[in-house]
N, C-alpha and C positions, 0 to 999 in steps of 0.2 A: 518386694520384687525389684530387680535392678531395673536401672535404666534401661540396658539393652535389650531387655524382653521386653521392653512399652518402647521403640521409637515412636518417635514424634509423626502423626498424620500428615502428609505431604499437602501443605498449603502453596499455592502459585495465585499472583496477583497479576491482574492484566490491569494498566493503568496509563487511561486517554484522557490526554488533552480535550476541554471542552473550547468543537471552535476556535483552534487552534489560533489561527492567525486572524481572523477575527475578533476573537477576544483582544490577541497582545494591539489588536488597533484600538478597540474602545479604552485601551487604558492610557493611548495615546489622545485620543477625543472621546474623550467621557462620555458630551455633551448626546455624541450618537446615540449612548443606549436606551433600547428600548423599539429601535427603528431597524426598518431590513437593512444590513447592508452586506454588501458584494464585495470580495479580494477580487480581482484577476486585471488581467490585460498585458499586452505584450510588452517588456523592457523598454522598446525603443518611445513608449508612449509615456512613460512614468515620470518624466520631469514637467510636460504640459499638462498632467492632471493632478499633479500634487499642486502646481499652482493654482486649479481652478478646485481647491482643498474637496468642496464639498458635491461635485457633479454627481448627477442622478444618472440610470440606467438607461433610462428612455433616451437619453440625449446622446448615446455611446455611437458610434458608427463605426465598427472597423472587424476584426476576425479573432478577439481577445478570446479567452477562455476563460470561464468563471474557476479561481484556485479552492474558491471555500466560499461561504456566505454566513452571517449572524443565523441564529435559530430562528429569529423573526421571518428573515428573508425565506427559510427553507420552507416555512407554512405554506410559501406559497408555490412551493414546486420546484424551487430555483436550488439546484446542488450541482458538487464541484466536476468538472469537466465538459459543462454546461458552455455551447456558445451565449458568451455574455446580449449580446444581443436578443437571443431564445429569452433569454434569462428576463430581458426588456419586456417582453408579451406578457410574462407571467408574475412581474413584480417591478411595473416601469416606475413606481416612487422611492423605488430602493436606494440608496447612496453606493455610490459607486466609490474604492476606493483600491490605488494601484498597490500590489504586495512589496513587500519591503523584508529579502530573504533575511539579510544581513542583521536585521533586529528580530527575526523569529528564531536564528541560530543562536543569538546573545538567551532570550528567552529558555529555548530547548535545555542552553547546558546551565541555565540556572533553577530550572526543575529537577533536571537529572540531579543533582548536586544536592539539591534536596533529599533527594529519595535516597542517594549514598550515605548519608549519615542516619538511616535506618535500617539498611540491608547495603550488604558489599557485594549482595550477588542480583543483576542487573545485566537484562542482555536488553540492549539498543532496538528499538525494532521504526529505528524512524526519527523527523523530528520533534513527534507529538507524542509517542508512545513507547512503553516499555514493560516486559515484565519482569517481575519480581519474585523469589524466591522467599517465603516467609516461614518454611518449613521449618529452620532454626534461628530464624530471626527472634529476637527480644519480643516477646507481644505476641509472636505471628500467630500461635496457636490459640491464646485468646478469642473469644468467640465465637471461634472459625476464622478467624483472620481478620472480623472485623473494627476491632481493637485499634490494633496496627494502620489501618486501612483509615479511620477516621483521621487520627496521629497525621500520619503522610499528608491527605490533603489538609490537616487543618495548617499545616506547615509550608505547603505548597501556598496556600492560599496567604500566608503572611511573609512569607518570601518573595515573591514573584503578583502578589495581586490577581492572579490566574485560579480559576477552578480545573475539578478535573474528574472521571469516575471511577470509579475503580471497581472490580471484580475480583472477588476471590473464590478459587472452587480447587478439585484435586489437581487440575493439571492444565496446561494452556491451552489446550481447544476449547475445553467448560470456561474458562476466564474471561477466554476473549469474547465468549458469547453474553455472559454474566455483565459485564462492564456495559452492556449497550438497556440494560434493566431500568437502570435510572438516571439517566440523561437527561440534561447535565447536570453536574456536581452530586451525583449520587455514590452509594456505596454498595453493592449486592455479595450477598455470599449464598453459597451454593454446596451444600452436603452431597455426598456422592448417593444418599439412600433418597435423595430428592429429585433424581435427574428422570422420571417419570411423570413425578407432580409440573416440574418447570421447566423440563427441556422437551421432552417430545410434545408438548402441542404445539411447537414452534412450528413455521414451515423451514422446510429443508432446505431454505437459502439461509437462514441464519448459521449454518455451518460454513465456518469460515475455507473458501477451498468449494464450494459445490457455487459456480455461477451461473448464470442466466439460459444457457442452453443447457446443463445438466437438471438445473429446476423446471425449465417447460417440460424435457425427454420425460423427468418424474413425474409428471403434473399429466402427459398423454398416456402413461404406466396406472394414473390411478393413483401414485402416490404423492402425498400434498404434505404432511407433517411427519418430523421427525419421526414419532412412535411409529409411523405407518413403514416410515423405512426400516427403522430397526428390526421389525418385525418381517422384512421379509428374509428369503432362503439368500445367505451369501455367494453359492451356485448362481442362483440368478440374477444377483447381480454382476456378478463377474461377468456371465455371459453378456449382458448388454450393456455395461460400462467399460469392460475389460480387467486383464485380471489386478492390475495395479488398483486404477482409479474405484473398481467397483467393491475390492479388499477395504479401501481405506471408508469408503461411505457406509458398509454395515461397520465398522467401529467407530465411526464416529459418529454413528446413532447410537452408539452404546457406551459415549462418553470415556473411549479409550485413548488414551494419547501419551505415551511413557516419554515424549521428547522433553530432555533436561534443561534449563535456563540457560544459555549458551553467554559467557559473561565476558569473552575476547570480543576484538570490535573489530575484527578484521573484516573486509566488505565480502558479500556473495557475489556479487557483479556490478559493473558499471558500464555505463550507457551515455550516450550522446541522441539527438532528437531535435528538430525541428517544424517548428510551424508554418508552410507557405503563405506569403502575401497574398497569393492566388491558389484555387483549388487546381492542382495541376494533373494531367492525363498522362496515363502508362505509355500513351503512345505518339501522339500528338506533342507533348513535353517530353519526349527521352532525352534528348541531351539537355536539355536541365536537370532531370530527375538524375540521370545519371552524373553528371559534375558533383549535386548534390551529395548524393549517396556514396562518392568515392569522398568529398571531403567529410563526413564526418566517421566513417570508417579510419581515414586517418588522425582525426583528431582524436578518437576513444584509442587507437594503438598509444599517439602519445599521452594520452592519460593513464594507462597502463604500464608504460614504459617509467615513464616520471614516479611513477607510485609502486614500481617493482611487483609488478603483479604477471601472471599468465592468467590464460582462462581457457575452455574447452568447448563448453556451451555458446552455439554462436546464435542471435537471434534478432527477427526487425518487428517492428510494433507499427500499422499504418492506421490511420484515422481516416474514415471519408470524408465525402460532403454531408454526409447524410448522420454526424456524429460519431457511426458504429466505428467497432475498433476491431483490428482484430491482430492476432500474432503468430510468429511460427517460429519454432527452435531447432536447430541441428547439433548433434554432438558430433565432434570429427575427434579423429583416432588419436592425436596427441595434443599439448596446450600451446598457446601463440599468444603472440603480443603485437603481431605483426600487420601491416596494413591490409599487404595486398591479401595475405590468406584470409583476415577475416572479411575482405569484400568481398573474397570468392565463396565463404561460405554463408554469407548473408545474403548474396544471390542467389545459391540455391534454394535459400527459404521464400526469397523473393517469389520464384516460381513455383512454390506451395502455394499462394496467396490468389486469393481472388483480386483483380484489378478491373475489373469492368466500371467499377464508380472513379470519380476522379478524386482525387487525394489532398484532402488539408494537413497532415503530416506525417512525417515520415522517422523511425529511430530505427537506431542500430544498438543490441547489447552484445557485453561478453560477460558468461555466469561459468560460476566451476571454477572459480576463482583458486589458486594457490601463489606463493610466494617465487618467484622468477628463483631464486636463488635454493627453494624448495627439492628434496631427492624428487619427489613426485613429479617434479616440471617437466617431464620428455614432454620435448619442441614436436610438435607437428612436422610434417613432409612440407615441403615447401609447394607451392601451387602452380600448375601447369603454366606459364609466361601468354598462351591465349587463352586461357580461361573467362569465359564470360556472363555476364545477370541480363535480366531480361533490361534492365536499364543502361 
């Protein structure tokens, strides 16, 4: 029987960084492992705390954000985007220690670089994580793919001194769910005739894309684990998820996801964001909030201009006091690069937003990314000259 009548079974790896920045610090100070410790805190703080090398948690005072913590530290409650402080309640003998992007980037493209000389097909999905196509990789069908999968980390792990886990299953949604199996430095593989045995007694937030308020809405429905969603009528769920979001949740109870390893690096969006000194008010701070807001709309235009990019998706991310986060996105009718349009349509998302809490931060993105010099780039209309946000 030829070749072509047996293709090869489509293997896809999803493969995470363990403790990303964390790790690449114990391998800066050994002597920590074993103990909690805590990435975060703001830039302007990271030269007075590298000097006091080893400060604990308890001792922190200021509006930092916890980036990542050791697995130690997480025991106790304390994960990323955590006010560091919070993090002090819950784990005050932790070592605190400031991130350092510049050596997580050296790290990142020396993993990746790893994993290239096993598979050339490699889409980016971050600094910590990537997947991998193994469907005709050398190995990949071995196992299931887990073959390959040892190989990679045991090589990751003598390259770089970093662990990592890896999942392998038919396609990237099962992968990415698989990789979180055996954490850290584990390996999981996943057969598609097995997504019964191992994936629906999961709950329905382990699907990557269903969060916090889609899980409670499921959780008031009656429905609590995969199988139970898989199992219902996809009518019904359209009707109360709508017809996009509630389409894609009965397939991805059903372990369907035909999206290909995307192996270009070209970005989906970029953003700009900041963290207030002070939690500031929608109204009481408008003209702060607003200077704010118009400079970093201009700062993300020149980050798109510099990098030759348009975009179409315009959208703001605000953080309370109260930690919650929340976002809102507009599509406008053509792509821009330009300041004043994306202020103006980041204002209108503005006023999609609840603002009653006062605000520890505030971003601005532009996603829908294409190439400025792209056929597809038609420019936007340019923006009314009083056009105004509620800032």
């Amino acid at each position: 029987m030829s070749a072509e009548s047996n293709p090869p079974i489509r293997r896809i790896a999803h493969l995470d960084m363990d403790a990303f920045y964390a790790s690449v610090e114990l391998l800066r100070y050994p002597q920590l492992r074993g103990q909690p410790v805590v990435i975060g805190g703001s830039s302007s703080e990271l030269a007075a705390r590298r000097h006091a090398q080893f400060a604990l948690v308890r001792d922190y005072a200021g509006r930092g954000v916890v980036t990542t913590a050791s697995y130690e530290a997480r025991e106790f409650g304390v994960h990323s985007a955590m006010g560091i402080m919070q993090a002090a309640q819950l784990c005050p003998h932790a070592i605190l220690l400031p991130a350092d992007f510049n050596e997580y980037r050296n790290y990142s493209r020396a993993f990746k670089a790893v994993v290239a000389q096993f598979s050339p097909s490699i889409e980016d999905r971050g600094i910590d994580e990537v997947y991998v196509d193994f469907t005709q990789a050398e190995g990949g069908q071995a196992e299931g793919g887990r073959a390959l999968a040892l190989r990679i980390q045991s090589a990751i792990q003598a390259g770089t001194g970093l662990s990592c886990s890896i999942g392998v299953a038919p396609n990237k949604l099962l992968a990415k769910m698989v990789s979180e199996f055996r954490k850290p430095n584990g390996v999981s593989v996943l057969y598609e005739s097995e997504l019964a045995a191992k994936i629906w007694p999961l709950p329905c937030r382990k699907i990557n894309g269903i969060g916090p308020k889609a899980s409670a809405r499921l959780e008031q429905l009656g429905i609590r684990t995969i199988g139970e969603l898989a199992h219902c009528e996809r009518d019904w769920l359209v009707r109360d998820f709508g017809p996009n979001h509630g389409s894609w949740m009965y397939q991805s109870a059903w372990g369907w996801d035909d999206r290909p390893v995307v192996t270009d690096s070209e970005p989906v969006s970029m953003s700009r964001e900041t963290t207030f000194e002070r939690d500031l008010h929608a109204v009481r701070d408008r003209a702060e909030l607003r200077a704010l807001f118009t400079q970093l709309c201009e700062q993300l235009a020149q980050d798109l201009q510099r990098h030759g990019y348009v975009g179409r998706v315009i959208g703001i991310k605000l953080r309370y006091d109260n930690f919650q986060r929340t976002t809102r996105d507009l599509t406008i009718a053509g792509y821009t690069s330009d300041a004043a349009q994306i202020r103006r349509a980041a204002g209108q998302c503005l006023k999609r937003a609840p603002l009653e809490r006062r605000l520890r931060l505030l971003g601005v993105r532009v996603g829908g990314l294409v190439r400025s010099d792209s056929p597809a780039a038609r420019l936007a209309d340019a923006p009314p000259p009083d056009a105004l946000s509620l800032f």
